[in-house]
PQR file with spaces between the fields and no chain letter, atoms N, CA, C, O and H, PARSE charges and radii, in Angstrom:
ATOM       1  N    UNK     1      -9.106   22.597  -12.295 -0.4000 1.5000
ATOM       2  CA   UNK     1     -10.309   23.255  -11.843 -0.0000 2.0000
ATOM       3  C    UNK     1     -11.443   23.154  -12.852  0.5500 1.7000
ATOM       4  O    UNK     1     -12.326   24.012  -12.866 -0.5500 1.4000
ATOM       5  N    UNK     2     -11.441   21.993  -13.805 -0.4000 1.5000
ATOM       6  CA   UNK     2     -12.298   21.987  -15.184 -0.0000 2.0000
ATOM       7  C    UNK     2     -12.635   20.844  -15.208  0.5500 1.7000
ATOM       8  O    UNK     2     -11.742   19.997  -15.202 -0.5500 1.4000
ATOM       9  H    UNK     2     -10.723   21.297  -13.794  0.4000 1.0000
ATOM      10  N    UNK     3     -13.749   20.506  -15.236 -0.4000 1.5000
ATOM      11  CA   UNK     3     -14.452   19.216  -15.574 -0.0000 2.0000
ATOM      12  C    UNK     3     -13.554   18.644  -16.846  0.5500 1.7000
ATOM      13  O    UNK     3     -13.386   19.169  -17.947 -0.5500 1.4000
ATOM      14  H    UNK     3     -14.475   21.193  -15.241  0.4000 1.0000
ATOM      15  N    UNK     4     -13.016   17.356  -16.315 -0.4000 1.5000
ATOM      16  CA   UNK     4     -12.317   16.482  -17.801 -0.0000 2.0000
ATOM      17  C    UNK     4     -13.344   16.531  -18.909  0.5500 1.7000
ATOM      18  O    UNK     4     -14.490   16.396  -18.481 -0.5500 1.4000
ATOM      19  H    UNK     4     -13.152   16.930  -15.420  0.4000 1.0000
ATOM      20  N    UNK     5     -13.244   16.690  -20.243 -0.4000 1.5000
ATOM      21  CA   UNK     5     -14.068   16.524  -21.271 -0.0000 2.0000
ATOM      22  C    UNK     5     -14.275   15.306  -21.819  0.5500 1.7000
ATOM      23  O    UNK     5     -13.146   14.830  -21.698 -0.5500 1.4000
ATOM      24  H    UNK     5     -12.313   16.800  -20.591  0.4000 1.0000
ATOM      25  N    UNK     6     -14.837   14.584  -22.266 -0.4000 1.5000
ATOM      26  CA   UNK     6     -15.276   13.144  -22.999 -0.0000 2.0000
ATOM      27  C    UNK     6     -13.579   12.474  -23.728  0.5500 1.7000
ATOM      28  O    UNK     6     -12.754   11.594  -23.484 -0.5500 1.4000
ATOM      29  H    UNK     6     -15.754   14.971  -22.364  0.4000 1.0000
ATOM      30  N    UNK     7     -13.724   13.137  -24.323 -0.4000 1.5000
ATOM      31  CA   UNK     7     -11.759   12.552  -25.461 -0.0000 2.0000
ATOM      32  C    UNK     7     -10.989   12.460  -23.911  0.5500 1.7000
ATOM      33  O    UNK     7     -10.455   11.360  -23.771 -0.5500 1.4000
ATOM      34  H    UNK     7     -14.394   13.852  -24.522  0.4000 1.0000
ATOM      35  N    UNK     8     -10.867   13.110  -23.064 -0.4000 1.5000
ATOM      36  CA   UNK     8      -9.823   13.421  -22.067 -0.0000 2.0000
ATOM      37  C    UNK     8      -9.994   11.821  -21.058  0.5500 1.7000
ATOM      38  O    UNK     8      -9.175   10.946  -20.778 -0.5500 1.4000
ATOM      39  H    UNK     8     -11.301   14.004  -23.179  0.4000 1.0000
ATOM      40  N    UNK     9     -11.728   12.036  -20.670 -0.4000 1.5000
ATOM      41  CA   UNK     9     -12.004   10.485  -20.540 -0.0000 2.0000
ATOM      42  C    UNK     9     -11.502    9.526  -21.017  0.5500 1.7000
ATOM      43  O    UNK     9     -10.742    8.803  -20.371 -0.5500 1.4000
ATOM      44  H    UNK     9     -12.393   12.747  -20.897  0.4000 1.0000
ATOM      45  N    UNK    10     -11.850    9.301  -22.357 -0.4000 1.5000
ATOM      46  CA   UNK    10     -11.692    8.081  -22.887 -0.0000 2.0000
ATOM      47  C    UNK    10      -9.868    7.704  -23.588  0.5500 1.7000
ATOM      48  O    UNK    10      -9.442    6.700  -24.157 -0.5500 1.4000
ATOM      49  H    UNK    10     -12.467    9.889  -22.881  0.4000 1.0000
ATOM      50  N    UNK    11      -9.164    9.038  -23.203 -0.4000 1.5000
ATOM      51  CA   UNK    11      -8.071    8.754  -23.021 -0.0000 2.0000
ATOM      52  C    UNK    11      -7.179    8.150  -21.871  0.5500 1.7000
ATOM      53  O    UNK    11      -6.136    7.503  -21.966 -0.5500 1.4000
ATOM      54  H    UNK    11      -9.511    9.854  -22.740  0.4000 1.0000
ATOM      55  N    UNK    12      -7.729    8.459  -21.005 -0.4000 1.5000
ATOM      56  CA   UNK    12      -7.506    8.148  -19.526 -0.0000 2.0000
ATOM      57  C    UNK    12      -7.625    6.489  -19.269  0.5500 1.7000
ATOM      58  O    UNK    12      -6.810    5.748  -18.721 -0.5500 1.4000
ATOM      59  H    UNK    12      -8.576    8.984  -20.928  0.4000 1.0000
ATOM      60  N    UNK    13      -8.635    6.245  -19.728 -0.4000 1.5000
ATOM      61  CA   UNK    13      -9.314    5.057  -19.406 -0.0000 2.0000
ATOM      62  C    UNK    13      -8.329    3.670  -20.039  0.5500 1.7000
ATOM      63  O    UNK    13      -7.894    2.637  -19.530 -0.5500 1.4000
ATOM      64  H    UNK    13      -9.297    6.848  -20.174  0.4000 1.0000
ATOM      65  N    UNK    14      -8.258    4.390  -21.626 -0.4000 1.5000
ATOM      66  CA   UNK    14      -7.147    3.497  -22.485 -0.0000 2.0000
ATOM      67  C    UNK    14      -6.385    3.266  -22.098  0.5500 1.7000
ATOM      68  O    UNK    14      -6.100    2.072  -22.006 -0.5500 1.4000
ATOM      69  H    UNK    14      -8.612    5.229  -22.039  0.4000 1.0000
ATOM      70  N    UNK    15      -5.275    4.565  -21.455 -0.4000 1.5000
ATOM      71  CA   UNK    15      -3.911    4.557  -21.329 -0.0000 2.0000
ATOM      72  C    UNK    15      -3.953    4.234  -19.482  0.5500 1.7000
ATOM      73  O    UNK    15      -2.990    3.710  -18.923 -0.5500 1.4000
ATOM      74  H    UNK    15      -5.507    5.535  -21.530  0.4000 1.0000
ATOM      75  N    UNK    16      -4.566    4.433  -19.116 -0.4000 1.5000
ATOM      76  CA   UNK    16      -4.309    3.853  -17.442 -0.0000 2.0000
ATOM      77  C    UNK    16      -4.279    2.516  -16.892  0.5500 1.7000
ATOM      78  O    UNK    16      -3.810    2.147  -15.815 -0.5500 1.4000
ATOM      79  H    UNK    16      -5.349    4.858  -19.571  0.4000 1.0000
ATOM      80  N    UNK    17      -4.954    1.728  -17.960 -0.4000 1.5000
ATOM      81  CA   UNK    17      -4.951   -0.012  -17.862 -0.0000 2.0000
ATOM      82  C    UNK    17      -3.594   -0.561  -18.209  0.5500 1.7000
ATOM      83  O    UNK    17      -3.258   -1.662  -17.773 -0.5500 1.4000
ATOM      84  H    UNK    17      -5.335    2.028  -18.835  0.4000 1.0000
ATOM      85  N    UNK    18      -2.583    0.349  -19.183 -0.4000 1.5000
ATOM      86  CA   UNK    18      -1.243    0.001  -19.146 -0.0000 2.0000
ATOM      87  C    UNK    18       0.003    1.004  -18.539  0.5500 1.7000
ATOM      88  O    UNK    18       1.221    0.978  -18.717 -0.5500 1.4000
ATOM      89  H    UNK    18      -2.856    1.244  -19.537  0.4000 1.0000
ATOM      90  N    UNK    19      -0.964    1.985  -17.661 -0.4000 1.5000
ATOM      91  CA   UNK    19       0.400    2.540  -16.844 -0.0000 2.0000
ATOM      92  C    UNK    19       0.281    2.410  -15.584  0.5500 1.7000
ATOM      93  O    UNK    19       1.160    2.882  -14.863 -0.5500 1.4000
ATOM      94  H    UNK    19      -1.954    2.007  -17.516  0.4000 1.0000
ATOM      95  N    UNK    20      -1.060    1.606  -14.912 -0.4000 1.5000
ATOM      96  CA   UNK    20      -1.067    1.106  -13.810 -0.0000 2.0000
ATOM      97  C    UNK    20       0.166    0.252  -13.390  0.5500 1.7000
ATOM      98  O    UNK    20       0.955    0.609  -12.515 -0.5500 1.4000
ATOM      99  H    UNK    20      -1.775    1.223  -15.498  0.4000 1.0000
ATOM     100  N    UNK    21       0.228   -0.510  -13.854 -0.4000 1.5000
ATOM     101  CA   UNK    21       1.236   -1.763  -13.878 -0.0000 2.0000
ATOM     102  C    UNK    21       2.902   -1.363  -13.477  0.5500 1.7000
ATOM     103  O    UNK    21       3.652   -2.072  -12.805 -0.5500 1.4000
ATOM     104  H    UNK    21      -0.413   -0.799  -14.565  0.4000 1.0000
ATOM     105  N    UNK    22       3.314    0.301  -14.240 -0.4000 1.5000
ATOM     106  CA   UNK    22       4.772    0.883  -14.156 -0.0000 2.0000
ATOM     107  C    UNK    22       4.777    1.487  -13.026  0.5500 1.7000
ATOM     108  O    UNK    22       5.635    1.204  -12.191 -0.5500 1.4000
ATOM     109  H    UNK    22       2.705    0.877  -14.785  0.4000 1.0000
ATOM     110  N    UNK    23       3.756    2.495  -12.773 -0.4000 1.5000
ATOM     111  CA   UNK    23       3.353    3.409  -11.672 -0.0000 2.0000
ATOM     112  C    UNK    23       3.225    2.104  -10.861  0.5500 1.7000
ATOM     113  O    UNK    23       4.117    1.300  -11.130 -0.5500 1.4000
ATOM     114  H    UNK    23       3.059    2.724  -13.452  0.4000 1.0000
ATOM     115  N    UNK    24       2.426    1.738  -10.031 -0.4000 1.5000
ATOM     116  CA   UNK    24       3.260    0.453   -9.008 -0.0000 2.0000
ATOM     117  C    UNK    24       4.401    0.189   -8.605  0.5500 1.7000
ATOM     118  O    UNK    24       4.592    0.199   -7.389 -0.5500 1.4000
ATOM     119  H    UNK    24       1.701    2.391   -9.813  0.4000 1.0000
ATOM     120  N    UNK    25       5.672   -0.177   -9.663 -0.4000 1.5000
ATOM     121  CA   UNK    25       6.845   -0.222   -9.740 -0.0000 2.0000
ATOM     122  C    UNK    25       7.444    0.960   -9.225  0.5500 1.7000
ATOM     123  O    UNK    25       8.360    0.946   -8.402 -0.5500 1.4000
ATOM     124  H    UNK    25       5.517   -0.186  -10.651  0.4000 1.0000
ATOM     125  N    UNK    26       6.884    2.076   -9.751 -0.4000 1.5000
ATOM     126  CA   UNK    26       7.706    3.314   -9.043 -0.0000 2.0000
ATOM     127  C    UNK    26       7.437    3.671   -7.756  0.5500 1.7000
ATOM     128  O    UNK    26       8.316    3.947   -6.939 -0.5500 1.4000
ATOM     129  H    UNK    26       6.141    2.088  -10.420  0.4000 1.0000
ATOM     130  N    UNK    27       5.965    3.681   -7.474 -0.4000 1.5000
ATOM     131  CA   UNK    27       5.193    3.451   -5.956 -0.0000 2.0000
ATOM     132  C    UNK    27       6.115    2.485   -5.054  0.5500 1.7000
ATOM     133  O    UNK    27       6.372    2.900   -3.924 -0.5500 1.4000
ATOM     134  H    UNK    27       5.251    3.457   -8.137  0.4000 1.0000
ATOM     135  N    UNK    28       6.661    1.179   -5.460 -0.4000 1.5000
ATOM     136  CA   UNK    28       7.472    0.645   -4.784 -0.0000 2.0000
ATOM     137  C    UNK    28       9.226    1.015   -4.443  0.5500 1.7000
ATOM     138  O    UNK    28       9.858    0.521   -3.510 -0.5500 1.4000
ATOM     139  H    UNK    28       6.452    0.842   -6.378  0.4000 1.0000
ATOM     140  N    UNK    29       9.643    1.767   -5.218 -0.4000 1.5000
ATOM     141  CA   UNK    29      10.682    2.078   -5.984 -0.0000 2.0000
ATOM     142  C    UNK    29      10.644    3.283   -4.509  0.5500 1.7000
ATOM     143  O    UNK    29      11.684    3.209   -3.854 -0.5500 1.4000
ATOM     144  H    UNK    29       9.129    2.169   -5.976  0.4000 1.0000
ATOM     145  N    UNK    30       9.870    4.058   -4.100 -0.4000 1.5000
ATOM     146  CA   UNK    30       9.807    5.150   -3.568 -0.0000 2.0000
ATOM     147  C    UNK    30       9.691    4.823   -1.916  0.5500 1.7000
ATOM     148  O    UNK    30      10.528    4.961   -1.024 -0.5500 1.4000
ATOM     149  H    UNK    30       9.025    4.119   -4.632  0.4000 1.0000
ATOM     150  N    UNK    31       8.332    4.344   -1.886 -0.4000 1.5000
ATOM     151  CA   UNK    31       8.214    3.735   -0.381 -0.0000 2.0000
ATOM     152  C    UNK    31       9.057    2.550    0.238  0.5500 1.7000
ATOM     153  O    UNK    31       9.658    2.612    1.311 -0.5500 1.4000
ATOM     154  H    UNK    31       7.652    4.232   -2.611  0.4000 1.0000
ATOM     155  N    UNK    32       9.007    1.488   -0.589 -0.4000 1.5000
ATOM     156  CA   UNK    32       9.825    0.642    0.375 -0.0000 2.0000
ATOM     157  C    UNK    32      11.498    0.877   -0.094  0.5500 1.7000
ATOM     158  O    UNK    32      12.470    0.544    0.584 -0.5500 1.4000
ATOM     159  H    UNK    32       8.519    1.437   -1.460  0.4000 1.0000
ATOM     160  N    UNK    33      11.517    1.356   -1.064 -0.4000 1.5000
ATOM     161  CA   UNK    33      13.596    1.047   -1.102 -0.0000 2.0000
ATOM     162  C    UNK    33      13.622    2.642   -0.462  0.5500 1.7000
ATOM     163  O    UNK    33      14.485    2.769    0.407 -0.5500 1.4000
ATOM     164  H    UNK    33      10.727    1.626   -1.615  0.4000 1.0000
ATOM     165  N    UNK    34      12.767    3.963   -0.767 -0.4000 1.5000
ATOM     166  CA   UNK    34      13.270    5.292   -0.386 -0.0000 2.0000
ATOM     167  C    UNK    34      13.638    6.062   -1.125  0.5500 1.7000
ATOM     168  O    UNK    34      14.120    7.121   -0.721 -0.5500 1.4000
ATOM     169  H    UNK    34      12.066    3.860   -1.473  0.4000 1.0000
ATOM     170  N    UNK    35      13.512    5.734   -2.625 -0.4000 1.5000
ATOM     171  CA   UNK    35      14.012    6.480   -3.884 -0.0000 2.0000
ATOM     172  C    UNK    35      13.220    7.466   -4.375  0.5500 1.7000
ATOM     173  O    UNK    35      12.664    7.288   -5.459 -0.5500 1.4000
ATOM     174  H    UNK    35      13.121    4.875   -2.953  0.4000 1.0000
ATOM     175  N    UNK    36      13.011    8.865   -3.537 -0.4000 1.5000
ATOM     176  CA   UNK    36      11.927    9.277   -3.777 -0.0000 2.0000
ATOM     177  C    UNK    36      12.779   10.865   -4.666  0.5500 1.7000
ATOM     178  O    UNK    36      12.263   11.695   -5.415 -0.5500 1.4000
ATOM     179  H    UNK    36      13.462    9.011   -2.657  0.4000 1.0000
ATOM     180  N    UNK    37      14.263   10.743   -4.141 -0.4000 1.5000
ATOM     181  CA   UNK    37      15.283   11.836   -4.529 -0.0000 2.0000
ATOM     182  C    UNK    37      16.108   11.547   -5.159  0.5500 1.7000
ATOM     183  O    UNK    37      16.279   10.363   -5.447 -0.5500 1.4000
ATOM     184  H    UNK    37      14.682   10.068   -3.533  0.4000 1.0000
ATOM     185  N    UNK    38      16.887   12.482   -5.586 -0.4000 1.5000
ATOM     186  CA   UNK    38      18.153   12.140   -5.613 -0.0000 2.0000
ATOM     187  C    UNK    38      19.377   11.870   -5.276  0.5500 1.7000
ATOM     188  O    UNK    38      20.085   12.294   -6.190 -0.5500 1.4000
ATOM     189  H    UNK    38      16.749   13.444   -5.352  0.4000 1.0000
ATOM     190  N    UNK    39      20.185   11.273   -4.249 -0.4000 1.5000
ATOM     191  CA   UNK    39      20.954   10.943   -3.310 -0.0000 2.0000
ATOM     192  C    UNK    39      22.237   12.302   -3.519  0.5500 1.7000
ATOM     193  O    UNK    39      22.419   13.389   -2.970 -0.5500 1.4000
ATOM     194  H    UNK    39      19.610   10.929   -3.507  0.4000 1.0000
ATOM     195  N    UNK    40      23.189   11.244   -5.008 -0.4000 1.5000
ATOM     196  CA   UNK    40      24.049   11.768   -5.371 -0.0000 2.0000
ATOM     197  C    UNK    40      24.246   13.103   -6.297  0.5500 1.7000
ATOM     198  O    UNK    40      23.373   13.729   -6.898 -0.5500 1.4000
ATOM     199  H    UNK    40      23.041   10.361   -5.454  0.4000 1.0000
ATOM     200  N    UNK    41      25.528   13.328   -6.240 -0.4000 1.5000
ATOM     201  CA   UNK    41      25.999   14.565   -7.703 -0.0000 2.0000
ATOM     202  C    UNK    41      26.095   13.747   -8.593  0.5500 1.7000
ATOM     203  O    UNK    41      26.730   12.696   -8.512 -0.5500 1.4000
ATOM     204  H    UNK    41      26.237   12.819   -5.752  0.4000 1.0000
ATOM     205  N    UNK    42      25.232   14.291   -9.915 -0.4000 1.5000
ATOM     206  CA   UNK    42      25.980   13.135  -10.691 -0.0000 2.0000
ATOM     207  C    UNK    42      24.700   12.573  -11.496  0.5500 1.7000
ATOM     208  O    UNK    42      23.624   12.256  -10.989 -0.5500 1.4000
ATOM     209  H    UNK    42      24.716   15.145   -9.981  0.4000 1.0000
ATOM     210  N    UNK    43      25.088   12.513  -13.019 -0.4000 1.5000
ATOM     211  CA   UNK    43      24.015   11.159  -13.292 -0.0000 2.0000
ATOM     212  C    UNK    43      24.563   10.231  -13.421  0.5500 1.7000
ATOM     213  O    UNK    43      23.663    9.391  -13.457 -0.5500 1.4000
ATOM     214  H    UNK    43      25.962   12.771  -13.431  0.4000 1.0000
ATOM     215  N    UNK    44      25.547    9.689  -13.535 -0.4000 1.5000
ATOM     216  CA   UNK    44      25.926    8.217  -13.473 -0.0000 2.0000
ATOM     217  C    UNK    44      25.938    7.854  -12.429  0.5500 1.7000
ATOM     218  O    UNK    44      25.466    6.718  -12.380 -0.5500 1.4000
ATOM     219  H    UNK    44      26.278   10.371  -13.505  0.4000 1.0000
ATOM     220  N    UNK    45      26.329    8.324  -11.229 -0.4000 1.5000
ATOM     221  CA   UNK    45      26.428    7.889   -9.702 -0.0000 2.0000
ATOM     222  C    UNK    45      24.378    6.993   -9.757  0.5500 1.7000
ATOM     223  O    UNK    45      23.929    5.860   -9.578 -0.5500 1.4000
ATOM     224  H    UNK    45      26.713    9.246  -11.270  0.4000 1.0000
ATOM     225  N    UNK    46      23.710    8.553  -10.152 -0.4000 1.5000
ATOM     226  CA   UNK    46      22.412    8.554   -9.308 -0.0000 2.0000
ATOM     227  C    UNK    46      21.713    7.435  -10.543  0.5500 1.7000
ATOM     228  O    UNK    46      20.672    6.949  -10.102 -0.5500 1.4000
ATOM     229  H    UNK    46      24.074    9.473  -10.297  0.4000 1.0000
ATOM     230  N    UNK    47      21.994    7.021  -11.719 -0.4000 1.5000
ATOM     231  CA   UNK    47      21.943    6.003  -12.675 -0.0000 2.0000
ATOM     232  C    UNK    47      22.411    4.613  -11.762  0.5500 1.7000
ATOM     233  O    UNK    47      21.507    3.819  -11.500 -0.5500 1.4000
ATOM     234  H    UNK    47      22.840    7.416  -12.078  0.4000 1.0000
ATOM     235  N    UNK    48      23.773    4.310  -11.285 -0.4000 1.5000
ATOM     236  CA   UNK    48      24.115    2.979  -10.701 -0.0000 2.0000
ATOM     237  C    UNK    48      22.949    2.870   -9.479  0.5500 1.7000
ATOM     238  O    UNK    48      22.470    1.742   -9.364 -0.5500 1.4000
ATOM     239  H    UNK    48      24.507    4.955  -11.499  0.4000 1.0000
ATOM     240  N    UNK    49      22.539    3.683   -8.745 -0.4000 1.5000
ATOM     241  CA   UNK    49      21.659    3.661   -8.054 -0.0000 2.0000
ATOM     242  C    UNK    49      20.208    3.372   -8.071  0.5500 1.7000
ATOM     243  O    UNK    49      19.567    2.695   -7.267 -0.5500 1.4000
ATOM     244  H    UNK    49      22.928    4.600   -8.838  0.4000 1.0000
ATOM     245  N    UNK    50      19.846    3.935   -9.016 -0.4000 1.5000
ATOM     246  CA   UNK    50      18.643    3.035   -9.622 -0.0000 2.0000
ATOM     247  C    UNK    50      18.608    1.774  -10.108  0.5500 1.7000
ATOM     248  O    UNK    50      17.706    0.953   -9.937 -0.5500 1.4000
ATOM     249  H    UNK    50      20.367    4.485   -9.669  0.4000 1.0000
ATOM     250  N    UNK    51      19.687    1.628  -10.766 -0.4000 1.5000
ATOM     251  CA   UNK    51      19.982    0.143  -11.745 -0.0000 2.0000
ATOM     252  C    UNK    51      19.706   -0.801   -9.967  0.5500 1.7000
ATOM     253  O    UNK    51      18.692   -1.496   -9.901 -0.5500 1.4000
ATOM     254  H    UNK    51      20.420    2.294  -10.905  0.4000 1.0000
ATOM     255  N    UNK    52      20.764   -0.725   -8.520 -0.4000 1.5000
ATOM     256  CA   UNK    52      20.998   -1.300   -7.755 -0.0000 2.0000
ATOM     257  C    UNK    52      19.842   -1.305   -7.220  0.5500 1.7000
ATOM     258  O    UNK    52      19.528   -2.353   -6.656 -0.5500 1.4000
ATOM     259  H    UNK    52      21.588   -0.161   -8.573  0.4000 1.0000
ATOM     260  N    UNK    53      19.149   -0.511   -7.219 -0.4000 1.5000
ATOM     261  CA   UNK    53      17.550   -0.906   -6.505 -0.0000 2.0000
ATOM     262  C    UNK    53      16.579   -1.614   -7.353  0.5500 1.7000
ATOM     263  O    UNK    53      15.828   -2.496   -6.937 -0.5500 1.4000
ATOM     264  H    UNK    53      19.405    0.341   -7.677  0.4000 1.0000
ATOM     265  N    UNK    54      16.643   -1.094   -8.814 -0.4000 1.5000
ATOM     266  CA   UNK    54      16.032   -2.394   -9.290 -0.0000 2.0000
ATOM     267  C    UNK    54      16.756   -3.968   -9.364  0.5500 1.7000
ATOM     268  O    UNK    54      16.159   -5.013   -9.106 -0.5500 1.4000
ATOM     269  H    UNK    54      17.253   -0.377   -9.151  0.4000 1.0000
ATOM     270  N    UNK    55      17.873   -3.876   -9.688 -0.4000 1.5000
ATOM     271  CA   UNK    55      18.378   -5.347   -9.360 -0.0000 2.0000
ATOM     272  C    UNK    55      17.781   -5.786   -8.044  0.5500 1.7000
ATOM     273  O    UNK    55      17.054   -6.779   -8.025 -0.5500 1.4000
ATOM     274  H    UNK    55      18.358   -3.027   -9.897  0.4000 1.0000
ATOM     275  N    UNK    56      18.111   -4.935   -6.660 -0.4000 1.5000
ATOM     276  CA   UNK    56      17.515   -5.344   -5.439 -0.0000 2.0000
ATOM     277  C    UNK    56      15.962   -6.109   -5.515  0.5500 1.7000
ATOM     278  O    UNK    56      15.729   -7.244   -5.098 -0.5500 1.4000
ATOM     279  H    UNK    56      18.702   -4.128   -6.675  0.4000 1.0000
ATOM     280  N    UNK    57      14.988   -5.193   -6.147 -0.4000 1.5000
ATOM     281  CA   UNK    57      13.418   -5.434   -6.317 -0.0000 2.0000
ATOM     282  C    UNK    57      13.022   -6.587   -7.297  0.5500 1.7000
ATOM     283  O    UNK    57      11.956   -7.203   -7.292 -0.5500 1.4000
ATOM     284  H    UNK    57      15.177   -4.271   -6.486  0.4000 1.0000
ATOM     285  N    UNK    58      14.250   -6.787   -8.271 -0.4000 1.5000
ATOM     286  CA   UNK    58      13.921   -8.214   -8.976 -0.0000 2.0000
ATOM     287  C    UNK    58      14.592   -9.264   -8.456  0.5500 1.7000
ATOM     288  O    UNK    58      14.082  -10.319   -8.832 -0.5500 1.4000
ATOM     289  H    UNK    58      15.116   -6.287   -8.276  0.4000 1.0000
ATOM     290  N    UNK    59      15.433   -9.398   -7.818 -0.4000 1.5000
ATOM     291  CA   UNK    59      16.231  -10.395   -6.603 -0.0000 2.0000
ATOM     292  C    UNK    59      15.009  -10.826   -5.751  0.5500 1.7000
ATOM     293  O    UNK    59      14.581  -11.979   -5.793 -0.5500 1.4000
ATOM     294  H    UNK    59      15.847   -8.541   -7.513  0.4000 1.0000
ATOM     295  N    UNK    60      14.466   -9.856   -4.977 -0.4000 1.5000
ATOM     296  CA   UNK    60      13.241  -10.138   -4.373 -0.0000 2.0000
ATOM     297  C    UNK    60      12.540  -10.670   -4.629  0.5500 1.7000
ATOM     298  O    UNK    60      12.235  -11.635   -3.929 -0.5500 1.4000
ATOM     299  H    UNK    60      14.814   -8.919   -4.943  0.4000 1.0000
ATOM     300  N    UNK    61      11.833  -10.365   -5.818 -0.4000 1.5000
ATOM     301  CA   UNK    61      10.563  -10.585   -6.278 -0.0000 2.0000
ATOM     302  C    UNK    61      10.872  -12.428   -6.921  0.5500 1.7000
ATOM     303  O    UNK    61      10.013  -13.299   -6.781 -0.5500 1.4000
ATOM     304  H    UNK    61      12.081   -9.581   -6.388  0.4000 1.0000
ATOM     305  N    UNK    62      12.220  -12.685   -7.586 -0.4000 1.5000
ATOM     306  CA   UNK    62      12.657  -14.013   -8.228 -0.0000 2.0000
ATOM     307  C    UNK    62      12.707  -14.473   -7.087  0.5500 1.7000
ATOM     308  O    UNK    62      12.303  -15.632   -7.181 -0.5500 1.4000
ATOM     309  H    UNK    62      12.918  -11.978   -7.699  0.4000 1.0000
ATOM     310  N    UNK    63      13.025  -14.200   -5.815 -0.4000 1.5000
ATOM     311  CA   UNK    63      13.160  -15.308   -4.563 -0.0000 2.0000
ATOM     312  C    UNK    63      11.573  -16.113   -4.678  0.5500 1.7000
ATOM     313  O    UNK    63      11.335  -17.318   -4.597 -0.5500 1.4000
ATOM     314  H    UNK    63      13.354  -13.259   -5.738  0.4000 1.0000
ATOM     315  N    UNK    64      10.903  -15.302   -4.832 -0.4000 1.5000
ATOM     316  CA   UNK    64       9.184  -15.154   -4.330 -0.0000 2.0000
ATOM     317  C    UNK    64       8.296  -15.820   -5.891  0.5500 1.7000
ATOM     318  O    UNK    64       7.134  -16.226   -5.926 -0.5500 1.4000
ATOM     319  H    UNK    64      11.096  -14.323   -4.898  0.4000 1.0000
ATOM     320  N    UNK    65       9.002  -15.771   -6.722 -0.4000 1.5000
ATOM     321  CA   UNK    65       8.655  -16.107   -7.913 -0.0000 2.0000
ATOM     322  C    UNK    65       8.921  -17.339   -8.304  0.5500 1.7000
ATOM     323  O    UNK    65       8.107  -18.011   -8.937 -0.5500 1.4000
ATOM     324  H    UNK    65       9.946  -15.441   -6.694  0.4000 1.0000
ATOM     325  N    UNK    66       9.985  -17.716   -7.993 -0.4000 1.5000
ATOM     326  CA   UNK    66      10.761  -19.030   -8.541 -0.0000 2.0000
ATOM     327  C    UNK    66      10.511  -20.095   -8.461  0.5500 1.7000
ATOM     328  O    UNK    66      10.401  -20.328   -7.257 -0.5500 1.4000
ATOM     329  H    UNK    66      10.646  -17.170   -7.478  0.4000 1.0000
ATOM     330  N    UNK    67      10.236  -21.460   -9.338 -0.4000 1.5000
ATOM     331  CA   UNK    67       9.445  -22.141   -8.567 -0.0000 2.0000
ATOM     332  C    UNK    67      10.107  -23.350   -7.610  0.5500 1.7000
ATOM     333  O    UNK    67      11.215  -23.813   -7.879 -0.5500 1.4000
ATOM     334  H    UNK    67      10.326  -21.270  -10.316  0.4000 1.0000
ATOM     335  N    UNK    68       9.507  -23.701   -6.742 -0.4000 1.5000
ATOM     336  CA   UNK    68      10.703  -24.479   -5.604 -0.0000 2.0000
ATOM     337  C    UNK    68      10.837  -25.862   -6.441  0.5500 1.7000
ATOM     338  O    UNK    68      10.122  -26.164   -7.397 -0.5500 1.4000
ATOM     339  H    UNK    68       8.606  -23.325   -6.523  0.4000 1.0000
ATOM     340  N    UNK    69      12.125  -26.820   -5.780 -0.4000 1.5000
ATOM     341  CA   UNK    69      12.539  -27.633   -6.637 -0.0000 2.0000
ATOM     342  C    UNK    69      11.743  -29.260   -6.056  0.5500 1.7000
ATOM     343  O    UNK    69      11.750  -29.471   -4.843 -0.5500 1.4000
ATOM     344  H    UNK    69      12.706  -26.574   -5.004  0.4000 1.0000
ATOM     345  N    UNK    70      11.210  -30.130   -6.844 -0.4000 1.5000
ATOM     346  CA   UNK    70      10.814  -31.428   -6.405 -0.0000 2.0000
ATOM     347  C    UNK    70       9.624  -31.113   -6.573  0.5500 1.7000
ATOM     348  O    UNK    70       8.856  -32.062   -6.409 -0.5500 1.4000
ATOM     349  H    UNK    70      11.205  -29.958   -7.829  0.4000 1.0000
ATOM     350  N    UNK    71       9.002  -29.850   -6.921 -0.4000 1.5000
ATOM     351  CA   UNK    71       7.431  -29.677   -7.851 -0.0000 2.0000
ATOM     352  C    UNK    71       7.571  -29.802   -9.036  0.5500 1.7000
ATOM     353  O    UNK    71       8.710  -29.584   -9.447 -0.5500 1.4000
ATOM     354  H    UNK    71       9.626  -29.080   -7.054  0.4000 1.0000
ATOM     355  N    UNK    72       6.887  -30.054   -9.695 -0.4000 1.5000
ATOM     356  CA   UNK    72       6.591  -30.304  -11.357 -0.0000 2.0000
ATOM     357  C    UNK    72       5.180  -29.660  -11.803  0.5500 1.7000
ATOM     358  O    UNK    72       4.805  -29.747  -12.972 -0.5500 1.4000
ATOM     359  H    UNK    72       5.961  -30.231   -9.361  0.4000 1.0000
């Protein structure tokens, strides 16, 4: 309910050009796989579960990344 102050600005500004990039990842992480909770009991359960959706999202993304073969 307070106008940001100048330092608060120019903190923002610094640090948002390199947390844009993670925040995305989690934005994706949430909407398209559904990871917006926690499924299981458990942190190791709800740990393999994250690990499996990011493996899923870099599987993806290397299909789409990779470069095809007989280009140079």
């Amino acid at each position: 309910h307070h106008p940001l102050t100048d330092r608060q600005k120019r903190f923002n500004d610094a640090v948002g050009r390199r947390r844009a990039p993670v925040e995305q990842v989690f934005a994706r992480l949430k909407v398209v796989y559904g990871w917006a909770r926690a499924r299981y009991l458990g942190l190791a359960r709800n740990q393999t579960h994250l690990r499996l959706l990011c493996l899923a999202m870099n599987l993806k993304r290397w299909a789409v990344l990779r470069p095809t073969r007989g280009m140079a």
